[in-house]
N, C-alpha and C positions, 0 to 999 in steps of 0.2 A: 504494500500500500504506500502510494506517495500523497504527501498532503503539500498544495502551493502552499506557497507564503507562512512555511513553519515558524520563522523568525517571529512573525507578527502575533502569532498565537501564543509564543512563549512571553511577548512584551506585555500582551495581554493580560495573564495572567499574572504578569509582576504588579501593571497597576492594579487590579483587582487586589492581591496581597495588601497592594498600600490603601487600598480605600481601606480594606477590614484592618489593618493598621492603624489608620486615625481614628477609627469609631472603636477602639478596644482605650484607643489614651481618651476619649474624648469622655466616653461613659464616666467615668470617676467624677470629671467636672457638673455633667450637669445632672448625676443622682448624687452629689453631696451633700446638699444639704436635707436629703432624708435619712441617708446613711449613717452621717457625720452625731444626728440626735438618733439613731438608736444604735450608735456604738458608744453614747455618748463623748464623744470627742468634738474639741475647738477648732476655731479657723489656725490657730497655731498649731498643733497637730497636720492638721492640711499643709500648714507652709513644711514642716517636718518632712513631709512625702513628697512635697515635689522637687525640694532639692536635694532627697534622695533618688526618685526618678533619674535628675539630669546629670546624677554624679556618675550611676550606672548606664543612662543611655551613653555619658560619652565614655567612659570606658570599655562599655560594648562595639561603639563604633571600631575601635581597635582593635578588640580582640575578633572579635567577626571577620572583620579585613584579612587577618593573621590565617581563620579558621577557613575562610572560602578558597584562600591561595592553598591550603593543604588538603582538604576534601571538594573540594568544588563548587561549583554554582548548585549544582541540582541538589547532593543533600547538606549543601551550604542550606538555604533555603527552608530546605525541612526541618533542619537544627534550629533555626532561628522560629518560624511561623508555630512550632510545636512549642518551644517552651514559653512564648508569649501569648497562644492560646491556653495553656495549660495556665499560666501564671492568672490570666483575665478569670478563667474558672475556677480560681483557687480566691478572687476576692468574693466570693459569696459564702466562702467559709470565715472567712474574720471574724475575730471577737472581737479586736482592740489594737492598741497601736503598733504595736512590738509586731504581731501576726502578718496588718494591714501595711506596713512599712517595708515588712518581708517580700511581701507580692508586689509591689510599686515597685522595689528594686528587681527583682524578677524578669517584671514587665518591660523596663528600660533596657534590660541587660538584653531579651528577646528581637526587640522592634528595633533596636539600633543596625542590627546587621542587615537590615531592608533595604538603606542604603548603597553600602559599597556593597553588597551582594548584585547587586542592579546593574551598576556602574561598569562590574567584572562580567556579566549576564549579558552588555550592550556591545561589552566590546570582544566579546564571542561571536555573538548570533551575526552582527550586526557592520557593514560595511563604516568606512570612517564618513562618509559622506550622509549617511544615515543614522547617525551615533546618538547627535542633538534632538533628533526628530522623534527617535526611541525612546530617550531620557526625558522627552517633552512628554511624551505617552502616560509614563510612569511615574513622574512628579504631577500630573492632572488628577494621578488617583489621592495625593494628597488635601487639591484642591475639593473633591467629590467628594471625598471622605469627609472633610469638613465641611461639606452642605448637609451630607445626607446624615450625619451622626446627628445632630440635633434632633430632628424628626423621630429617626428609628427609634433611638434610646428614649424617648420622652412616652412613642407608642408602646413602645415592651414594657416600660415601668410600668404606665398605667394599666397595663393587664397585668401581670407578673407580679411587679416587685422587682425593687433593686437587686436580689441574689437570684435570681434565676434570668434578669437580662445577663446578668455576667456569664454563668454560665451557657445561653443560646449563643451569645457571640462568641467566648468562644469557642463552642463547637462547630459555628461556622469557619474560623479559621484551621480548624483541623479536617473539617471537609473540605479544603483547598486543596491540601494535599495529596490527592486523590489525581484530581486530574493534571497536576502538574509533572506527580511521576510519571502519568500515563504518557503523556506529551515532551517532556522534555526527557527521551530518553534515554541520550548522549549527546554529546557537542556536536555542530555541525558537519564536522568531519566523518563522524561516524556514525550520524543518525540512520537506521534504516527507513525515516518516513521521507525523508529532503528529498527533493529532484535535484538532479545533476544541473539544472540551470538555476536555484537560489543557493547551492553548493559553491559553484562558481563567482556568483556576484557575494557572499560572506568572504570566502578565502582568497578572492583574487590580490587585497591591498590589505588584509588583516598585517597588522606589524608581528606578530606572532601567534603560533598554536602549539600546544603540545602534541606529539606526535607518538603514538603508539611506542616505537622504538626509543626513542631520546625521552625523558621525560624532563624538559628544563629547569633548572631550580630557579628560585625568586632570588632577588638582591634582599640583603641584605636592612634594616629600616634604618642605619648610620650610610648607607651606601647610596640609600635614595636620598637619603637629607642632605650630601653629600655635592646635587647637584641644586643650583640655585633655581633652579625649574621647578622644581619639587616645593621649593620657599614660597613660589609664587603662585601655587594650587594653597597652601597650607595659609596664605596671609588673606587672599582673597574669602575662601571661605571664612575664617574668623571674621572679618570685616563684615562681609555682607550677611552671615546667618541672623543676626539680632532681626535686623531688618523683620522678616519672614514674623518670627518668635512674639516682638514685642505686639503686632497685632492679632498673631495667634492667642496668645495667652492674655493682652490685658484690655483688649480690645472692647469685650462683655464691660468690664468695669468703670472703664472711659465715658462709653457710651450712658452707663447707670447714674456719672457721677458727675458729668459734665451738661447731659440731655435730658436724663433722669429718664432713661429709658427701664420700662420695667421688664420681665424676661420674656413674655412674650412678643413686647414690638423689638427686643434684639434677635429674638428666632426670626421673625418677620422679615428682616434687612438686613443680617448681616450675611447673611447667602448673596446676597449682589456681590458684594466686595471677594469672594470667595469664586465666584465666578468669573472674576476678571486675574485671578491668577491660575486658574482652570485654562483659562484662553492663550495667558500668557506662555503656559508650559507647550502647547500644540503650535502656538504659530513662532515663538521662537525657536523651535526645533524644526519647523519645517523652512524659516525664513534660513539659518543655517546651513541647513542641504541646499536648499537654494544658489546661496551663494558661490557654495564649492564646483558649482556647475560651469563660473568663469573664472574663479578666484580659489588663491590657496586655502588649505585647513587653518593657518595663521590667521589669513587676513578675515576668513568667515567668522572665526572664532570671536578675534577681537573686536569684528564690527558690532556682531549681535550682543555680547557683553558692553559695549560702551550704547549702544541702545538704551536698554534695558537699565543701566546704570544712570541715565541721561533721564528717563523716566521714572523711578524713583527720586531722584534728589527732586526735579521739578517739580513731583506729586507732591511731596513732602514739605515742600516749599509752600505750595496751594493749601495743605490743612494749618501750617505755620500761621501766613496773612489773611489767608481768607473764609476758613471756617470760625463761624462764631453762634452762639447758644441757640439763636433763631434759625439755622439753616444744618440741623441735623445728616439730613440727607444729600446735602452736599459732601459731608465728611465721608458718607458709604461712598460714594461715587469715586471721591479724589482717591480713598484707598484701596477701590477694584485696581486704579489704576498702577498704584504703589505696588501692587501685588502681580501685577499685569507686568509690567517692570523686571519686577524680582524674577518670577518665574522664567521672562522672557529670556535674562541672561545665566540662572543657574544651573539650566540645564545643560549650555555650553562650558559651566565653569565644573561642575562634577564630571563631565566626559572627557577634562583635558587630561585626566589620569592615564585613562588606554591611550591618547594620544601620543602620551609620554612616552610610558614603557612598558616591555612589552609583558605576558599576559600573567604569569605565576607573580609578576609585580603591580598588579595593576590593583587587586584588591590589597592591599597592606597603605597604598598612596592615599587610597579611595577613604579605607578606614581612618588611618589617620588624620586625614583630612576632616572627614565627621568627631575624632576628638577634638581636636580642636577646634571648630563648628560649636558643640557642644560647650565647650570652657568657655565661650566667648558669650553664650545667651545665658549660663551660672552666673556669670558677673551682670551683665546686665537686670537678673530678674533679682540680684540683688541690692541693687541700685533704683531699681526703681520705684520701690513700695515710700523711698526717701524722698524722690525728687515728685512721685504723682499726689506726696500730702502736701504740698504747695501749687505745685501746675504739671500737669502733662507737656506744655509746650518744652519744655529743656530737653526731654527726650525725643521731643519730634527735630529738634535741633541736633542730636548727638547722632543720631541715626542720620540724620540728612548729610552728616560732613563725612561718615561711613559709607556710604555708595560711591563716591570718588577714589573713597581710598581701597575701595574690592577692588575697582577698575587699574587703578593705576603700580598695584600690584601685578596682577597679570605683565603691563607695558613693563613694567619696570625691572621684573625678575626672571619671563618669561621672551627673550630677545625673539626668538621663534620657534610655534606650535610643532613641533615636529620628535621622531624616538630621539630622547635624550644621547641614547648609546649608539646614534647614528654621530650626534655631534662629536662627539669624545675621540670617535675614531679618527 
């Protein structure tokens, strides 16, 4: 049996992975506060578990990276989707902090390797000139998964109950599993479903594969940091992750404290702004591809990044001087765009990893790149609860001088997108 366009089935299936991704983090937020009174525990308690969350998501970012370069994409994947469904199914047994703080870290340690699992998954399946386009695919399930968690979880609670939404979700992330093994049954090179003509257009400009006989090892993680290339994937994301983070996570609050929005007209609106980083993930990855069709992997790279970076800072500009207490939904709109923006250039900025080097090193860049991502929104969501008791504006300010500096990271450290181990030669 041959199936077309195997590649696209397996992308498929990675963003599906991230939508039940963000609806397994998302739950906690919006049944917490019936949770929270019959486990008896405070909003301090709460702050307790999320900066245990982000302490394990970013050191999962790493060790995932580590883990996908030594058993692979396929049950890379499994490893990760299974202990963070198992984990999501394990908070409906909590009694209390100690238990509830166990499974938060769990959870982070699970979901973090969705990332450079992805990254290593894109730059397998996936031509370079179609890299962005893939990774645009599969960052949209982040954006969907934050439409659609609101809803689901609001609907399952009010039948269920808080302990058995957790557990139906996660049982839906371990029936993922299912068809994923069935589909992704080896790398391109070996799949018996590929035709000889999606065979070809994967492997004709891949920078490397592992090959049955040679099995290649990875470099070394002092080997990769080693080249200043690597600096300039590793600086860019710390820079521009907050970005994404600060309207994921305080966005609800903003809206409450500034609008005095209650939580149904934030269900109501905050899906617009969610949507336009939904769009920004599909049309930056395809305006990408696009580009490579007259222009190098360098110069696609950097156009669509300084885009994307170009629109955020001006977004952000726009809620700065122009949003004020009367015109609510001005602010959704300017920050579809902000997200519109983000998404538009991250997905060219996670894919510079394959671009770099080649394939047993591409998940270790990728993870690390997500610890550090991950270090960089700890600090901020610890700054913030400081600077949002006086105004929100100072952070819309520190984020704004942040998108220049993802950008010029890239220019600055990255002279051109190409295998690092080609230059050295």
């Amino acid at each position: 049996m041959k199936v077309k366009g195997l590649r696209w089935w397996v992308i498929t299936l990675i963003c599906l992975a991230t939508v039940i991704n963000y609806i397994d983090r998302t739950a906690f937020g919006v049944m917490w506060p019936e949770m929270g009174k019959d486990l008896g525990m405070d909003e301090s308690d709460y702050a307790i578990m999320l900066n245990v969350f982000m302490i394990t998501y970013a050191a999962g970012k790493f060790l995932s990276g580590k883990l996908y370069d030594i058993i692979g994409t396929r049950m890379g994947f499994v490893v990760s989707i299974v202990v963070w469904s198992v984990a999501s199914i394990f908070h409906a047994f909590a009694r209390g902090l100690v238990s509830l703080t166990l499974f938060r870290a769990m959870l982070g340690l699970g979901e973090a390797g969705n990332w450079p699992g992805a990254v290593k998954s894109n730059g397998e399946w996936f031509p370079v000139k179609q890299r962005a386009i893939a990774q645009g695919i599969f960052n949209a399930g982040a954006s969907l998964g934050s439409v659609i968690a609101p809803v689901l979880i609001a609907y399952l609670y009010g039948h269920f109950g808080w302990r058995t939404t957790f557990i139906i979700i996660g049982a839906i992330g371990l029936l993922w599993v299912i068809p994923w093994l069935v589909i992704n049954k080896a790398k391109p090179e070996n799949h018996p479903w590929i035709t000889e003509e999606e065979q070809k257009i994967i492997l004709a400009d891949q920078i490397a594969f592992s090959s049955p006989e040679k099995k290649e090892k990875g470099l070394s993680v002092l080997k990769i940091l080693s080249y200043k290339e690597s600096w300039g994937v590793l600086m860019s994301r710390f820079f521009i992750e907050p970005i994404w983070w600060l309207f994921v996570g305080w966005m609800p609050l903003y809206l409450n404290s500034k609008f005095g929005f209650s939580i149904e007209e934030i269900g109501s609106t905050i899906w617009i702004s969610y949507l336009g980083g939904m769009a920004g993930s599909i049309v930056g990855g395809w305006y990408s591809g696009k580009l490579m069709e007259t222009k190098t992997v360098d110069a696609a790279r950097k156009i669509t990044i300084t885009i994307g970076g170009a629109l955020i800072f001006l977004g952000l500009l726009g809620i700065i001087f122009l949003v004020t207490e009367k015109n609510p939904m001005t602010f959704i709109y300017i920050v579809a765009v902000v997200l519109f923006g983000f998404q538009f250039a991250i997905g060219n900025i996670q894919t510079i990893s394959s671009d770099l080097f080649r394939g047993p090193s591409v998940g270790t860049l990728a993870g690390l790149a997500g610890t550090v991502a991950a270090v960089s929104v700890i600090i901020m969501n610890s700054l913030i609860p400081m600077i949002a008791s006086v105004s929100y504006t100072p952070a819309f300010i520190v984020i704004a001088v942040l998108a220049p500096l993802a950008v010029l990271s890239i220019y600055g450290l990255i002279k051109r997108i190409r295998p690092v181990e080609l230059e050295s030669v």
